[in-house]
VOBA-1610 file (N, C-alpha, C; in pm, whole numbers, padded with zeros to 5 digits, always signed):
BEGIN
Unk+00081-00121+00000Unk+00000+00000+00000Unk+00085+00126+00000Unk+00220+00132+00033Unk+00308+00240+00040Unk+00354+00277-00092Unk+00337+00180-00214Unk+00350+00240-00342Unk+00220+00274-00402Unk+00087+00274-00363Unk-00050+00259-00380Unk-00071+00444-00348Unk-00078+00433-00237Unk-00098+00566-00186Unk-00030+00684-00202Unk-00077+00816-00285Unk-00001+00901-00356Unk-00020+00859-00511Unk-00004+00748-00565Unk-00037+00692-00717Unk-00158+00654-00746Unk-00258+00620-00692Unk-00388+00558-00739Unk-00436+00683-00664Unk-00629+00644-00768Unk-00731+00733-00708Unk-00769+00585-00586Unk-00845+00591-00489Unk-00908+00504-00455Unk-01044+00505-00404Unk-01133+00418-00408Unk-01251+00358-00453Unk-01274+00285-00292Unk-01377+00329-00225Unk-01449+00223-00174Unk-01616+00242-00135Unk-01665+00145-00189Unk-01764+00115-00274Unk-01833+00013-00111Unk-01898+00050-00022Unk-01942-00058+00057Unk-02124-00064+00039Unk-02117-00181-00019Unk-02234-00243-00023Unk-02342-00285+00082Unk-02428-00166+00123Unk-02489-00191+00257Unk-02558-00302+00295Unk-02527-00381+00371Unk-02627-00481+00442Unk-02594-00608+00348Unk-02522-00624+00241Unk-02499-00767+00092Unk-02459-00862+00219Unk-02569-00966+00190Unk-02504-01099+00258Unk-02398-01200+00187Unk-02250-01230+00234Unk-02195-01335+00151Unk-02312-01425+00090Unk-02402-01556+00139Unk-02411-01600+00071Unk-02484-01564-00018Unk-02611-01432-00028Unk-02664-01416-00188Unk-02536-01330-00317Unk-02434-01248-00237Unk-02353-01201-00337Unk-02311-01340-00373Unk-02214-01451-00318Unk-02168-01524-00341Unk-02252-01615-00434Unk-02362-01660-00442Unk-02436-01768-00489Unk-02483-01633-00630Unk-02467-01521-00603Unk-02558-01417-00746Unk-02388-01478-00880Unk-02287-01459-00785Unk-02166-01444-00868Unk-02175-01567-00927Unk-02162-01684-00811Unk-02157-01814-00892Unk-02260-01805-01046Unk-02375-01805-01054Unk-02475-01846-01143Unk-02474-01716-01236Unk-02379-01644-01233Unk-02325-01525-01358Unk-02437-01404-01372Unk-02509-01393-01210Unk-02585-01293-01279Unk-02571-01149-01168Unk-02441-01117-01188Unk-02389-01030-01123Unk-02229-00993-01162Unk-02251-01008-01320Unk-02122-00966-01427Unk-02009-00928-01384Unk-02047-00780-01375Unk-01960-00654-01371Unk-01925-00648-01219Unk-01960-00700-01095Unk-01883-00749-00937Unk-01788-00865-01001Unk-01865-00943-01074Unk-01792-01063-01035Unk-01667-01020-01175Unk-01620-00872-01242Unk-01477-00899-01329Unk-01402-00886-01225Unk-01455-00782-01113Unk-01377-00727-01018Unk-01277-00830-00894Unk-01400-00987-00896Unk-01315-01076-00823Unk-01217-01199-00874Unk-01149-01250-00782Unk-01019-01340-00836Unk-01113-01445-00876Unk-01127-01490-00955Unk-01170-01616-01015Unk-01316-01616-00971Unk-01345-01478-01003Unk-01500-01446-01015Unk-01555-01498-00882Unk-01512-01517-00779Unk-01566-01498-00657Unk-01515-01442-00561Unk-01609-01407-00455Unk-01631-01332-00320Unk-01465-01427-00222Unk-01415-01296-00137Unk-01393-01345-00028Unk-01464-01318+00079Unk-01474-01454+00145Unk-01586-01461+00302Unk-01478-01373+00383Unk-01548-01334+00429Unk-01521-01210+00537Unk-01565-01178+00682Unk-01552-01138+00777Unk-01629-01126+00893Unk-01615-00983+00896Unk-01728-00948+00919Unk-01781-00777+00934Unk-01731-00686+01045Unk-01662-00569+01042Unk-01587-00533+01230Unk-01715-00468+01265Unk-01847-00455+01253Unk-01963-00461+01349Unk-02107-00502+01269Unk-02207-00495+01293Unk-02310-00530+01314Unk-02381-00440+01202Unk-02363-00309+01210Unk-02439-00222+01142Unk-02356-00091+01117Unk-02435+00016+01042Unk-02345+00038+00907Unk-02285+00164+01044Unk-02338+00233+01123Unk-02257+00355+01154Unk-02101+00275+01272Unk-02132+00202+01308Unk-02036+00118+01388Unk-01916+00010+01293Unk-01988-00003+01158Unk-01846-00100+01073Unk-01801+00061+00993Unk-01877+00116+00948Unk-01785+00220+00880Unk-01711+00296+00963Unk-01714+00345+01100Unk-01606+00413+01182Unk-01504+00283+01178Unk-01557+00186+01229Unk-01398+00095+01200Unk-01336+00075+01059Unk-01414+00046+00930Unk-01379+00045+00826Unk-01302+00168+00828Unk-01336+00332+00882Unk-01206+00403+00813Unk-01176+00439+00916Unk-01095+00349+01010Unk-00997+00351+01080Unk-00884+00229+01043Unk-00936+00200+00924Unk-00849+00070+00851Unk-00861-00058+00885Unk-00986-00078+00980Unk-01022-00178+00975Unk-01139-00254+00916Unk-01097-00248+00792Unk-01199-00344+00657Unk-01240-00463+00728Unk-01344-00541+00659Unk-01388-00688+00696Unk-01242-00810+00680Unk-01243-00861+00784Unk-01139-00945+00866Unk-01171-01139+00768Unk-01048-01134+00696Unk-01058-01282+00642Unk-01089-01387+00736Unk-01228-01433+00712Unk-01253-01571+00759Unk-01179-01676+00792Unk-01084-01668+00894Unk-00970-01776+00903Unk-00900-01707+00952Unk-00808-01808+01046Unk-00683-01749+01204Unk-00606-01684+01121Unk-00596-01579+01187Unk-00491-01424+01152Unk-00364-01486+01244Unk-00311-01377+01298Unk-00313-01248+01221Unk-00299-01220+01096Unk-00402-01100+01030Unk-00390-01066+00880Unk-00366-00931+00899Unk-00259-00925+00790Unk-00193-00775+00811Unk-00262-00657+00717Unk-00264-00586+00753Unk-00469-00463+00646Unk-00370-00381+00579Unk-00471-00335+00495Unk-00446-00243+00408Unk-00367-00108+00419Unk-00470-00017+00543Unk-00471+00050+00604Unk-00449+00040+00750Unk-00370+00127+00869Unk-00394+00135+00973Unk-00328+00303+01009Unk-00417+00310+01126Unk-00407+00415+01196Unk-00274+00395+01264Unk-00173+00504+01302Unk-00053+00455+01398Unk-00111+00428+01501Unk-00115+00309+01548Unk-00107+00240+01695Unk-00050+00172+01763Unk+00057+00183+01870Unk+00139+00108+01917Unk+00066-00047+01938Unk+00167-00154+01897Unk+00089-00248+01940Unk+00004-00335+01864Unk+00005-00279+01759Unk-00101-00339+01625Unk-00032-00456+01593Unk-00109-00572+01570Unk-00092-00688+01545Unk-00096-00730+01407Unk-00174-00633+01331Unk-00225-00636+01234Unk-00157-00556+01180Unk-00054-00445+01165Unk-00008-00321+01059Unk+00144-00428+01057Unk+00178-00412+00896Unk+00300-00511+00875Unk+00360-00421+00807Unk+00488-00401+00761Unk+00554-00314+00627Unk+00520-00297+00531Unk+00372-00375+00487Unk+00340-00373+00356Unk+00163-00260+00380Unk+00150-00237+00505Unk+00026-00160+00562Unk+00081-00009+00540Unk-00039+00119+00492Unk-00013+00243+00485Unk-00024+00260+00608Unk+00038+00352+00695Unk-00034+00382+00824Unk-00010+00547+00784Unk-00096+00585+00892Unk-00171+00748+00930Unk-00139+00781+01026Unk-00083+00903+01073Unk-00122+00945+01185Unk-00221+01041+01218Unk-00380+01009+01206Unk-00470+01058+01213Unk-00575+00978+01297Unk-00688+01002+01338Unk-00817+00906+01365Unk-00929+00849+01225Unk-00865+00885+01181Unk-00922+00835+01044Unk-00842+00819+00927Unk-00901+00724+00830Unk-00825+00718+00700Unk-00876+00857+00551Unk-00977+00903+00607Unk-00983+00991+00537Unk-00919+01130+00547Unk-00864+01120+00664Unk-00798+01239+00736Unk-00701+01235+00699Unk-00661+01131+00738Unk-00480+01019+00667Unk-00472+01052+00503Unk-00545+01037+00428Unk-00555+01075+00321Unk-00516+01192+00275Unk-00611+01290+00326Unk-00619+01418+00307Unk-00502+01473+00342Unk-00442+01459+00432Unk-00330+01534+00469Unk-00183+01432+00381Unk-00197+01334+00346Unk-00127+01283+00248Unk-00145+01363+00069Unk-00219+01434+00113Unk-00231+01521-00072Unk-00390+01470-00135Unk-00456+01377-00102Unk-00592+01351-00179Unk-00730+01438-00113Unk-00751+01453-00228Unk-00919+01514-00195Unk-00984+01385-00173Unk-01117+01430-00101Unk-01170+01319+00011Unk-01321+01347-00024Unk-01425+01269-00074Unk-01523+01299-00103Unk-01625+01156-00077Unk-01760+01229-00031Unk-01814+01093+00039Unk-01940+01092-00027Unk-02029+00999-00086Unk-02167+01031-00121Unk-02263+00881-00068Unk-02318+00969+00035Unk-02415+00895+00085Unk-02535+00810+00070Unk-02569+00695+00102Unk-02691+00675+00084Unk-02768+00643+00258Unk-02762+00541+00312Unk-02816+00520+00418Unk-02820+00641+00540Unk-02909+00633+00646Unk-02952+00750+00729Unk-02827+00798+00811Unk-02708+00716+00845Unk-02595+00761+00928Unk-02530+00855+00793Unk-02589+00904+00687Unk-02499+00968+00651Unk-02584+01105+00588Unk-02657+01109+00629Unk-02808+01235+00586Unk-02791+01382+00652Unk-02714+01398+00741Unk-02686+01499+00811Unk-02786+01544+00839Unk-02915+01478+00884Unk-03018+01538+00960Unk-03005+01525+01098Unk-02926+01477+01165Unk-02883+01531+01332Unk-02733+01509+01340Unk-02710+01574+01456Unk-02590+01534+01465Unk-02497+01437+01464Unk-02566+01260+01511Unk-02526+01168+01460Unk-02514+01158+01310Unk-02609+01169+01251Unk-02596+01144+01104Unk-02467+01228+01009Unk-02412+01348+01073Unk-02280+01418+01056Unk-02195+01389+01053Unk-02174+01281+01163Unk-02036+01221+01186Unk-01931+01131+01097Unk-02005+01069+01003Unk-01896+01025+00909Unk-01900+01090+00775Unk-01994+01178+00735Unk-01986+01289+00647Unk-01857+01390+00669Unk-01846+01424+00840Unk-01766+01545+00864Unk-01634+01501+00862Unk-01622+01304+00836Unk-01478+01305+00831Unk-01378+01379+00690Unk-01498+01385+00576Unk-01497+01420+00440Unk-01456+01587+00365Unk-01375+01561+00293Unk-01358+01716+00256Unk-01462+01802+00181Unk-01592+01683+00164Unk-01697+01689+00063Unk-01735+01570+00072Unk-01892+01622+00092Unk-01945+01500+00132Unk-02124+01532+00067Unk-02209+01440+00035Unk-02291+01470-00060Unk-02425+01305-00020Unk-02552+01369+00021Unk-02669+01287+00039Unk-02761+01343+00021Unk-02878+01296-00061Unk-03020+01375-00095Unk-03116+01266-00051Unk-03242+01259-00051Unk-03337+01187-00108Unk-03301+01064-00203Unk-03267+01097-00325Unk-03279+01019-00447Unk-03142+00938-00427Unk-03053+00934-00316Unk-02981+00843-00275Unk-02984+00771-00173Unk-03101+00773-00088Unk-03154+00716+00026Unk-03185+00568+00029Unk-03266+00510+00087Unk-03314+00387+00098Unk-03440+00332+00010Unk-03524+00417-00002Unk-03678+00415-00033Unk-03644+00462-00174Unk-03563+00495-00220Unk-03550+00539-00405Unk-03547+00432-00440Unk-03619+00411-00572Unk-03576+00248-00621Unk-03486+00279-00785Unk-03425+00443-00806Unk-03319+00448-00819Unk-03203+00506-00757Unk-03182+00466-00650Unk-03090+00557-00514Unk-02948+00517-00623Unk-02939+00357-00629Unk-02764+00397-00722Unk-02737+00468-00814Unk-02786+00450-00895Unk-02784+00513-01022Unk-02787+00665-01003Unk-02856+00697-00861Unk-02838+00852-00856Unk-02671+00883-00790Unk-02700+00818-00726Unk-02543+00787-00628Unk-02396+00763-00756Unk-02437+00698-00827Unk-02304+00692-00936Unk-02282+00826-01065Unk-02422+00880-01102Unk-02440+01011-01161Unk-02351+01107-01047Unk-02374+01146-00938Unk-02309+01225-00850Unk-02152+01205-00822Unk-02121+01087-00788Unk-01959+01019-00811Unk-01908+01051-00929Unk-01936+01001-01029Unk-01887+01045-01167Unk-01880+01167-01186Unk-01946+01262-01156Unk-01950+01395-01178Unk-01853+01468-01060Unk-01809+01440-00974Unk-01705+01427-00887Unk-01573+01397-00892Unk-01539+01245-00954Unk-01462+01190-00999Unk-01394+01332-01140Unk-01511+01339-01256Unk-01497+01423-01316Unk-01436+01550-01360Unk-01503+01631-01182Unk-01427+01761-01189Unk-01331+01777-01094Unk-01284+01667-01025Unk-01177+01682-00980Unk-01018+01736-01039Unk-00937+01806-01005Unk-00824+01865-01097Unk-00738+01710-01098Unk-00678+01637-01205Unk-00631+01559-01241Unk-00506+01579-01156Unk-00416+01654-01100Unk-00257+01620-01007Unk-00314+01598-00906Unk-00433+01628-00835Unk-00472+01551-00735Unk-00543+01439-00688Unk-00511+01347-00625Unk-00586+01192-00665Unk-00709+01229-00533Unk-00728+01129-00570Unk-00927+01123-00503Unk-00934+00996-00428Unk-00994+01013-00272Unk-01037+00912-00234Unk-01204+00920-00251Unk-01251+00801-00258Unk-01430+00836-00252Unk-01492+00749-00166Unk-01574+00737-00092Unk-01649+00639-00022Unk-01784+00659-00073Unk-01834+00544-00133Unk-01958+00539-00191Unk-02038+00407-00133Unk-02171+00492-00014Unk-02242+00398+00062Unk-02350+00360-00004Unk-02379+00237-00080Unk-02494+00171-00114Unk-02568+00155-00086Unk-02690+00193-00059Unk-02870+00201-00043Unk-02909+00118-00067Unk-02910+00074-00177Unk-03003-00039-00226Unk-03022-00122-00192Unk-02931-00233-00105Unk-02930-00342-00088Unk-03041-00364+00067Unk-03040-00209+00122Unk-03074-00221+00240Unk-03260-00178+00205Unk-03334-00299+00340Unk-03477-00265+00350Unk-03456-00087+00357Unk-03580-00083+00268Unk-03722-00187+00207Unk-03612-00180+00082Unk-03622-00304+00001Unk-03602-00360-00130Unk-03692-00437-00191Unk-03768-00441-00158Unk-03891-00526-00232Unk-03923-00418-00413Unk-03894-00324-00396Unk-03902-00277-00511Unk-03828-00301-00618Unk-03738-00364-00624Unk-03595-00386-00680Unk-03675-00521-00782Unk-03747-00630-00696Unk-03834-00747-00780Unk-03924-00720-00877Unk-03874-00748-01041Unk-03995-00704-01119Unk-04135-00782-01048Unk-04241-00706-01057Unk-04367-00782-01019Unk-04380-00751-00865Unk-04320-00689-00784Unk-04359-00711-00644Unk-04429-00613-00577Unk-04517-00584-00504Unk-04576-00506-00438Unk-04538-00484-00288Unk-04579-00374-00265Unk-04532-00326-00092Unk-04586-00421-00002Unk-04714-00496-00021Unk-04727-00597+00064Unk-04625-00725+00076Unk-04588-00764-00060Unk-04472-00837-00065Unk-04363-00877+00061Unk-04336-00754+00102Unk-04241-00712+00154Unk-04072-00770+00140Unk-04006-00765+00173Unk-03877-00735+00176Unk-03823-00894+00220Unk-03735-00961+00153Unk-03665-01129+00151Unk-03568-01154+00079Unk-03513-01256+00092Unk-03379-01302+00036Unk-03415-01303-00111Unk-03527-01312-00155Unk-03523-01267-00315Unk-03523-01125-00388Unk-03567-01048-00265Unk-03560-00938-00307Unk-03411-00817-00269Unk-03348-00898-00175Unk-03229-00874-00189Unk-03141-00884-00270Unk-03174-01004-00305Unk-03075-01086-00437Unk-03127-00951-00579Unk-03236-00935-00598Unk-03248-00854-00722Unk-03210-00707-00687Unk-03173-00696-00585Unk-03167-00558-00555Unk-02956-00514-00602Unk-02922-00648-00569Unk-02771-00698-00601Unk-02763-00700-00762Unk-02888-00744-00817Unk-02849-00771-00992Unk-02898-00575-01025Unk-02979-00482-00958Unk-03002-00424-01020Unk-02849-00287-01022Unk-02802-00291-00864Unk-02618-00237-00880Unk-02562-00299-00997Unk-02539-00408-01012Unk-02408-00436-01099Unk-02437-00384-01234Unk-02601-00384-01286Unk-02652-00296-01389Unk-02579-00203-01429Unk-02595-00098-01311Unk-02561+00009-01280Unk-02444+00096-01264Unk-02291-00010-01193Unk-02157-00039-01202Unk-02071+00029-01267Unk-02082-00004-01403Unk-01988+00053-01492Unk-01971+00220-01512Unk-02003+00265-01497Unk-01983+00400-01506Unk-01947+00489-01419Unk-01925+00430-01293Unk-01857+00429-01169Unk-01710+00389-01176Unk-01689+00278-01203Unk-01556+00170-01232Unk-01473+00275-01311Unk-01560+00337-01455Unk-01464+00398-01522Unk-01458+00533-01504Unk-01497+00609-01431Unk-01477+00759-01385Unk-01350+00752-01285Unk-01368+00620-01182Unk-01242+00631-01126Unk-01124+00570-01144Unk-01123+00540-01288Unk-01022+00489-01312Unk-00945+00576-01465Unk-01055+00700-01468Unk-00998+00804-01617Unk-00887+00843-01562Unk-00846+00886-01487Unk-00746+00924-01428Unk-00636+00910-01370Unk-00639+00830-01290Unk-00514+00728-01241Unk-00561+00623-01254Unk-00436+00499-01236Unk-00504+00355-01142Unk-00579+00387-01012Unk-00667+00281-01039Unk-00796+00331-00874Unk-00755+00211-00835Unk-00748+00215-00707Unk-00776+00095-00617Unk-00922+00049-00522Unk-00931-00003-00590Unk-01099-00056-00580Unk-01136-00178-00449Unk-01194-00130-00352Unk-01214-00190-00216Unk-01366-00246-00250Unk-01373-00327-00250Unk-01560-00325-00297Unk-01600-00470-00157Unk-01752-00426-00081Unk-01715-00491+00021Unk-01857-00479+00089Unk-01899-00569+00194Unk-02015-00506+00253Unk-01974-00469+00357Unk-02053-00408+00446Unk-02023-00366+00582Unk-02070-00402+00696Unk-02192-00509+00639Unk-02240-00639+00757Unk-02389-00685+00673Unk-02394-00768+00704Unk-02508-00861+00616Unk-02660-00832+00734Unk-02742-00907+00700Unk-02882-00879+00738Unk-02943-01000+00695Unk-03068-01035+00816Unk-03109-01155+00843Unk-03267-01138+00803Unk-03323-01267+00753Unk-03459-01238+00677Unk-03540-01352+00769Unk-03544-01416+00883Unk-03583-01474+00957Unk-03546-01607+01020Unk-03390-01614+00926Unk-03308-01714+00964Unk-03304-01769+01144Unk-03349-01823+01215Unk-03345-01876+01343Unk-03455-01819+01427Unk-03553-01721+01288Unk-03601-01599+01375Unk-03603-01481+01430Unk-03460-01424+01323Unk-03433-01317+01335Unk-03437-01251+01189Unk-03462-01093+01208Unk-03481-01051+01127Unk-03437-00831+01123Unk-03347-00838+01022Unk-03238-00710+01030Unk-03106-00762+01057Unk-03035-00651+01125Unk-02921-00668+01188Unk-02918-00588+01298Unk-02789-00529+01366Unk-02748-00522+01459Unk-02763-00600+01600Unk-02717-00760+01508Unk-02739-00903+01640Unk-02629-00970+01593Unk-02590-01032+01715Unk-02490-01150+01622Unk-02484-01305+01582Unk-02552-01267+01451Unk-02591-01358+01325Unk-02495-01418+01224Unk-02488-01495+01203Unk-02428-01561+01100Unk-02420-01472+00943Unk-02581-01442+00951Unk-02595-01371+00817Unk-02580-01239+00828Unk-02549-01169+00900Unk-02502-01074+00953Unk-02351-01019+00991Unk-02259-01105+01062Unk-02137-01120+01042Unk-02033-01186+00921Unk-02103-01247+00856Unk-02043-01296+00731Unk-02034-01221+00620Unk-01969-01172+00551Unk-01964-01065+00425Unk-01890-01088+00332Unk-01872-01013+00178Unk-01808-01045+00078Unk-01738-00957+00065Unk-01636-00965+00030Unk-01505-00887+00014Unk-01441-00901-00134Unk-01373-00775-00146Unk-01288-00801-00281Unk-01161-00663-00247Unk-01059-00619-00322Unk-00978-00549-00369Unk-00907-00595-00488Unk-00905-00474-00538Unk-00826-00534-00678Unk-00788-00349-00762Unk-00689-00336-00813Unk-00664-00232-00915Unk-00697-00241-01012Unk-00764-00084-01046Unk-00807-00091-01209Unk-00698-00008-01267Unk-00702-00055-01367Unk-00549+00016-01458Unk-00678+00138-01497Unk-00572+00259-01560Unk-00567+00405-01638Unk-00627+00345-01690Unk-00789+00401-01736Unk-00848+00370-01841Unk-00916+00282-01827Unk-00937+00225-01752Unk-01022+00104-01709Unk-01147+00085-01842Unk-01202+00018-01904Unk-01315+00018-01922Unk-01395-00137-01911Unk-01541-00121-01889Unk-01611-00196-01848Unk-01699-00296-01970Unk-01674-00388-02026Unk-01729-00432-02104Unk-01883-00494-02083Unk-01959-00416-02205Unk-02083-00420-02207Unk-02174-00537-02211Unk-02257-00587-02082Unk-02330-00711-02132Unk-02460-00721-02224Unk-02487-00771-02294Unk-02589-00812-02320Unk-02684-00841-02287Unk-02845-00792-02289Unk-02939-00852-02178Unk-02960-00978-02242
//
């Protein structure tokens, strides 16, 4: 990451609430394209989530602690904050001396820009501020919320246009929080109604209707420099598995998540599927 940082734009893309196994089982059966160029042999790494729900994994996510490989560590991260004592920061880890990685960033030379979807990032109270204000620019409406049943597509129009007018000698970090995946999604199912309500099928289509959506994201941050592309959930969500239902519990389908990183070269482009 010490030749990464300063040379790439970087990208992280967290997919609110994606359970490993429907990303994992969407990738297997090919109907989730444009995620699955992004992984090693077109699949997910299992992951364990550092909390429960999105305002508690994203303060740890940008404190450099991303979702933790399924299997005895120590694993040495991407990112870390300087902390004496870290078990986890190796020679090959960027470290900061900041409370955040966007801070770490910023004062490393990158503009820092955040575009919201879920309510911890709406700046309608003061909680909801808090991981916006880590941002040098930071950006949530309506039409990127939860209840849009086009929140991405608004969310990647706004990134791109970001990505865009950014001055090219300066690289870009972005954090782009995904809506969609999170209740209510029942809209996402051709054919479904609000009584319907909200299930592992309508999650799953809510997953095919992002990757739709994808490409034009992928290549805004990659016109410019190599991007380094974090793509990831930030804790999964339970549809009545044992009898539970949401998150912030500790669930199987809830702590389990899909993970990826990977660089896109200058120029990246996204090849077009076919319906």
């Amino acid at each position: 990451m010490n030749t990464v940082v300063g040379t790439h734009d970087i990208l992280l893309l967290t997919l609110d609430t994606l359970r490993f196994d429907t990303a994992d089982a969407l990738a297997e059966a090919g109907r989730t394209p444009h995620l699955a160029g992004l992984l090693p042999g077109g699949r997910w790494e299992r992951r364990h989530a550092p909390a429960s729900f999105t305002y508690a994994s994203h303060l740890a996510m940008l404190a450099g602690f991303l979702p933790t490989p399924a299997a005895p560590g120590p694993h040495p991260r991407l990112f870390a904050a300087d902390f004496p004592g870290s078990a986890s920061t190796a020679p090959t880890t960027w470290t900061f001396d900041a409370p955040d990685l966007a801070t770490g960033l910023a004062e490393a030379g990158y503009h820092t820009a955040c575009v919201g979807g879920t309510g911890f990032f709406n700046r309608r109270s003061a909680l909801g501020s808090v991981l916006p204000d880590l941002f040098l620019e930071s950006h949530w409406e309506e039409a990127f919320g939860v209840t849009d049943p086009r929140s991405f597509e608004n969310q990647v129009a706004r990134a791109v246009r970001i990505a865009t007018e950014r001055p090219v000698d300066r690289p870009l970090f972005l954090l782009l929080n995904v809506a969609a995946l999170h209740q209510p999604n029942w809209f996402h199912l051709p054919g479904a109604v609000p009584e319907d309500g909200d299930s592992p099928a309508t999650h799953a289509a809510a997953l095919e209707y992002v990757d739709r959506h994808l490409p034009p994201l992928l290549e805004a941050m990659a016109a410019r420099r190599p991007c380094l592309a974090i793509v990831c959930s930030d804790h999964g969500t339970a549809y009545g598995e044992d009898g539970y239902t949401g998150h912030r519990i500790g669930h199987e389908t809830v702590w389990t998540v899909p993970y990826t990183h990977t660089v896109l070269p200058q120029g990246h482009t996204v090849r077009k599927e076919t319906p």
